[in-house]
C-alpha positions, 0 to 999 in steps of 0.5 A, a space after each residue: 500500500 502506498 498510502 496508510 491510515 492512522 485511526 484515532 477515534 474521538 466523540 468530542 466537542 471540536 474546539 482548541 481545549 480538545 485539540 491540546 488535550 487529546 490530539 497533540 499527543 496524537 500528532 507528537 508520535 506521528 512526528 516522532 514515528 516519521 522522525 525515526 523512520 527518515 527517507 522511508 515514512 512520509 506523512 501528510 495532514 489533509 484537514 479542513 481549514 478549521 483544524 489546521 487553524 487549530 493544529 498551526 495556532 496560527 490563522 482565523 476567520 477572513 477579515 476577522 483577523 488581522 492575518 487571517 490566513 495561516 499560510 502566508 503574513 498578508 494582512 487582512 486590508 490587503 487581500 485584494 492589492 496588487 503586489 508591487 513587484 510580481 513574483 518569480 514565478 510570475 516573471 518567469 512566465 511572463 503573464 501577460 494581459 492585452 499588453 500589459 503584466 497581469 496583475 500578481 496577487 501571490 503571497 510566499 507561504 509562511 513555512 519553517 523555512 521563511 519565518 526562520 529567515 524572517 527571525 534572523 532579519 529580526 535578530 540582524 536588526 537587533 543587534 544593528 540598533 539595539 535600542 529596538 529591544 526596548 520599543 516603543 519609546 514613552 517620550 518619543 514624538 516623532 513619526 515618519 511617512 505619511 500617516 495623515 490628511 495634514 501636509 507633513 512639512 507643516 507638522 512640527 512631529 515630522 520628520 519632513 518639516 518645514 518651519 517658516 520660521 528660524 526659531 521653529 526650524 531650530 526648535 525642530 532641529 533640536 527635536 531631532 537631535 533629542 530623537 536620536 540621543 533617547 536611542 543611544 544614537 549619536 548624531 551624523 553631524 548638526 545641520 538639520 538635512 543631515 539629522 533628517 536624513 539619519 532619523 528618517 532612517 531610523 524611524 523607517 527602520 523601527 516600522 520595518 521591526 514593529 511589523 517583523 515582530 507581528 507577522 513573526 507573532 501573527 505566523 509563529 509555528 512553535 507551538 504547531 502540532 505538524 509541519 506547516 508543509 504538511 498542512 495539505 488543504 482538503 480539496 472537497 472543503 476547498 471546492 465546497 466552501 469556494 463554490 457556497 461563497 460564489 452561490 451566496 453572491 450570486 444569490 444576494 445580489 438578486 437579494 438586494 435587487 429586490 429588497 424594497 419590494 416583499 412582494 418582488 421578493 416572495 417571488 424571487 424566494 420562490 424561483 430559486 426553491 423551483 430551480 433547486 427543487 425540480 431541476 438541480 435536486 430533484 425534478 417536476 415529479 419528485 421534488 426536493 425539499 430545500 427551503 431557502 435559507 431565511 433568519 428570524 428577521 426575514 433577511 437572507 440566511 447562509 447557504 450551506 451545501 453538501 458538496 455534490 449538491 454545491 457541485 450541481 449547483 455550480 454545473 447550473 450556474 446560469 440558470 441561477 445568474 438568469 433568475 438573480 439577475 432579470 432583463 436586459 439592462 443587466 445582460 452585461 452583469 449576468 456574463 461577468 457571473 457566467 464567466 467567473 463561474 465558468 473559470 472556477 470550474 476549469 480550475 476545479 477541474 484542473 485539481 480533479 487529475 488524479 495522476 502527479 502534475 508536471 511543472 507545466 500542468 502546475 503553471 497552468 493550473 495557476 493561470 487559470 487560478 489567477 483568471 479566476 481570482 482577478 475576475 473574481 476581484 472586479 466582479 465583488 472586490 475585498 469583501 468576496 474574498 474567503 480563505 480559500 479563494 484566497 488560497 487559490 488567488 495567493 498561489 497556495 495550492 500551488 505551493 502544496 502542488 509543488 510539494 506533494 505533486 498531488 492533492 486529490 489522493 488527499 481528499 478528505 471525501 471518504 473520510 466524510 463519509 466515514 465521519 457521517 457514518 459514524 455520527 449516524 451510527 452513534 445519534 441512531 443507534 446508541 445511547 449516547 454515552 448513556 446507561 449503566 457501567 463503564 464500559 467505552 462508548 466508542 471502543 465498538 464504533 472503532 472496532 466496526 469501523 475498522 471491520 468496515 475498512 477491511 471490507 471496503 478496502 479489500 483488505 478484508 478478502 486478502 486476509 482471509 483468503 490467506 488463512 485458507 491458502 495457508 490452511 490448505 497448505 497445512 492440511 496438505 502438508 500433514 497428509 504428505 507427511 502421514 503417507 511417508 509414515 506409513 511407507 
């Protein structure tokens, strides 16, 4: 076999206390077992985003958290900025839109190996200004770049001043001079282009440091149960949670097109629950029963899918653009949403090889990805972006391509079966942890599941058919051995 499963079996509240409590353990002697075992066991983590989250430390909700993604350091206000300068793999391949470089949207992943060089930038800064050690300054007012509406050459705490006077220009000369002497600095010269030039190196310096500290704070990995290139991404969350979050949209665009008006907004309530119902999930004479997704107060709910439903949903996807998005005047919108529905699929699909990806499948594989995302940006901007659309646009599953080659053998679609087997198993036909004695209430739905494996695997035949071949064997043997007796 060339990939193996280690089953450890918990009935538990899914949170960080149960994480800390029950599964570091767990992942302490995986490590130690891989460890012990270098060049000949590699393991792989395929979770969803929630628990690698919770196995990192690092990482939370998109926009929520100030650096949300527990791959890379981006700040939760930049999601959807441009990088200034593009990426190697970017200049490399020379991406091009109508004549100019396409837009880079690619974060570097925040592994062991960068953060260490992050840690040692730090450590260079430290022992270059010593005085960083002990920031911020209590008595220290002067600031750099632009932080504000005022002209800075007016403002007496900047750096860039400009005093009308002689005596404002000396006093902030002074100013300066005092700046430099709190960190142990000593001064280059006295004239004020000089001190200017020297504190502006400073203080740009100590911004530099302020945002090391945080990122390496933000992204640290010291207490993460795996390695962080171990931390596959699931690719049937990542299609599931993607494909929701461009359903919603859709769906609440032709929400606020008709919220002034209930009765334009029953209907539309209406047309959606036909499409899903008799069309995508069932048909005219054997209806499903999914009900649009409303709160208490009447305004729209989350839509929350199985991923085969997601899935159909998405194959459909203009149908659901022509009734969210009704008439003429809106042709031009109803195509935007049709073609980024249409890029989402092929990238999709794309992650559906089930055989390793060559170096150019991989760079195709991205350009698509960035297709994606760039239409995905003008169509919704900040605000549509996800964890995992952002994955995607970051150039993060192509990181994990690069490493693992693969990630559809790491799809966690069996194992969901399995879970909701299990959680039917244990709400149907037991007693919850209930009655009398102390005896495990999960020893037996381990044991069943592990039976279920077998069979389903095919481990289950081979191992009996072996006690059989091994026992036609014995029986041949002391039958072969009683004839020489006798003889």
């Amino acid at each position: 076999r060339h990939v193996c499963y280690p089953l450890h079996v918990h009935i538990a509240k899914d949170n960080r206390e149960f994480y800390a409590t029950e599964l570091t353990p767990f992942f302490k002697h995986i490590n130690d077992l891989e460890d012990a075992h270098e060049g000949g066991l590699k393991f792989g983590h395929p979770q969803d985003l929630y628990s690698h989250q919770k196995c990192l430390g690092v990482g939370g909700a998109m926009k929520n958290k100030t650096y949300a993604c527990h791959l890379c350091n981006i700040h939760k206000d930049d999601l959807n900025k441009v990088n200034d300068v593009a990426c190697d793999d970017c200049i490399r391949l020379g991406r091009r839109h109508e004549g100019a470089p396409t837009p880079c949207y690619h974060q570097t992943v925040s592994d062991e190996q960068l953060l260490a060089g992050l840690q040692q930038e730090r450590e260079a800064l430290l022992l270059q200004y010593a005085h960083l050690a002990v920031l911020p300054l209590r008595q220290s007012k002067m600031r750099c770049g632009n932080g504000g509406i005022n002209d800075n050459r007016s403002d007496m705490y900047h750096v860039e001043f400009e005093g009308r006077s002689v005596q404002s220009r000396e006093l902030h000369r002074v100013m300066m001079e005092n700046e430099l002497r709190m960190r142990n600095i000593v001064p280059d010269g006295t004239q004020a282009a000089q001190l200017r030039i020297q504190l502006s190196e400073i203080l740009l310096t100590e911004n530099s440091y302020n945002i090391l500290c945080k990122v390496l704070a933000a992204n640290s990995l010291d207490e993460a149960m795996v390695k962080l290139e171990k931390a596959i991404p699931c690719l049937l969350h990542l299609e599931n949670r993607s494909s929701e979050a461009i359903i919603s949209r859709l769906v609440h665009r032709g929400w606020e097109l008709r919220e002034d008006s209930p009765e334009a907004t029953r209907q539309f309530i209406s047309l959606v629950e036909t499409l899903i119902n008799e069309k995508l999930f069932g048909s005219p004479e054997c209806k499903s029963s999914w009900q649009f997704p409303l709160e208490e107060d009447g305004s729209m709910g989350d839509f929350k899918f199985a991923n085969w439903r997601a899935r159909r949903i998405m194959l459909h996807y203009n149908d659901l653009v022509e009734i969210c998005l009704p008439g003429d005047e809106r042709a031009e919108e109803r195509n935007s949403w049709s073609s980024v529905a249409s890029l989402y699929r092929d990238c999709i699909m794309a992650l559906s090889q089930r055989s390793d990806f060559s170096d150019a499948q991989i760079d195709n594989f991205q350009n698509m990805a960035d297709d994606f995302f760039s239409t995905w940006l003008v169509l919704i901007g900040h605000d549509g972006i996800t964890n995992y659309i952002h994955m995607l646009g970051a150039g993060h599953i192509r990181y994990f391509l690069k490493k693992w080659r693969n990630l559809h053998r790491f799809s966690n679609q069996g194992w969901e079966a399995y879970n909701a087997l299990v959680a039917n198993y244990w709400h149907h036909r037991t007693q919850k942890g209930g009655g009398k004695g102390e005896k495990s209430k999960i020893l037996e739905i381990a044991m069943w599941l592990l039976r279920v494996m077998m069979w389903r695997t095919g481990e289950g035949d081979r191992f009996f058919n072996n006690i059989r071949h091994n026992n036609e064997n014995d029986d041949n043997s002391d039958y072969d051995s009683d004839d020489d007796d006798d003889g």
